[in-house]
N, C-alpha and C positions, 0 to 999 in steps of 0.2 A: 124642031123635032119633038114627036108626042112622047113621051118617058112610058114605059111599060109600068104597071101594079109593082113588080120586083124593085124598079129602081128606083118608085117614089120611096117602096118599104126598107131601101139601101141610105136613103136621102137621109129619110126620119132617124133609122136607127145611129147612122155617122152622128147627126146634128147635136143628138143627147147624150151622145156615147155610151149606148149600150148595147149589148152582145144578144145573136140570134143564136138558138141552139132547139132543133127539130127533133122527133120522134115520129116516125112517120110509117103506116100499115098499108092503107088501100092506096095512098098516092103513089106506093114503090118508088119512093126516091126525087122522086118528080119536082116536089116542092124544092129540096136544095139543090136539085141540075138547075132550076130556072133562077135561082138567087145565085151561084157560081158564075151563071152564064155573063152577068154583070163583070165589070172590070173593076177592080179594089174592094170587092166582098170579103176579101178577107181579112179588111179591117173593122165587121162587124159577125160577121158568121162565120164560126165557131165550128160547126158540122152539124151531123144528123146519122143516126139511129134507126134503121129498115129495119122493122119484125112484122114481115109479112104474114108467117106461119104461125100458127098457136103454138107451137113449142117455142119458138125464136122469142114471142110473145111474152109467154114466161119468163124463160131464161135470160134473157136482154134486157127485158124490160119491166120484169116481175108483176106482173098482170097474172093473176089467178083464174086456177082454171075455172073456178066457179063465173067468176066475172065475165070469160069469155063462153061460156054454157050459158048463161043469163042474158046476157047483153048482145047487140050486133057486133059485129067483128070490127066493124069500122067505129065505132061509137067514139066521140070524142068528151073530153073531161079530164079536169084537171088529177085527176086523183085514176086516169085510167094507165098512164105510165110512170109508177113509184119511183121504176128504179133509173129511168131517165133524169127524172125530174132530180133525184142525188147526185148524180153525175155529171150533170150541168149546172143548176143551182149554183155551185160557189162561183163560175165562170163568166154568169150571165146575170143582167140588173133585174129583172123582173121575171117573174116565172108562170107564164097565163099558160 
């Protein structure tokens, strides 16, 4: 049986043990339904963070509004969800 992208990335995360933990805007959700979809994810995924909306954006995820006036709405970057990246951070081995 061919493993989906989800459950090689379920494989790898087990094998080092360490924790997923999502923020996620234009995917709405997407990326942790198809890691959930696995069976024993949640012995490495942790959850995920939907701020679809520029105020959710803010508010959720302390992304300024400047940033989103500037930048595309979807833009990815480590420094584009502050306050995600505090909120998981203590919970998770790496923070890309």
């Amino acid at each position: 049986m061919t493993e989906n992208i989800e459950q090689l990335i379920g494989n790898e995360l087990r094998e080092r043990g360490w924790r997923l933990a999502v923020a996620e805007s234009c995917t709405g959700g997407l990326i942790g339904h198809r890691i959930t979809n696995n069976s024993g994810s949640s012995t490495y995924y942790l959850g995920s963070i939907t701020a679809y909306a520029y105020r959710a954006k803010v508010r959720l995820l302390g992304v300024s509004w400047d940033t989103l006036e500037t930048t595309a709405s979807c833009s990815a970057g480590s420094n584009f969800f502050p306050s995600a990246s505090m909120i998981f951070t203590p919970f998770c081995s790496r923070n890309i």
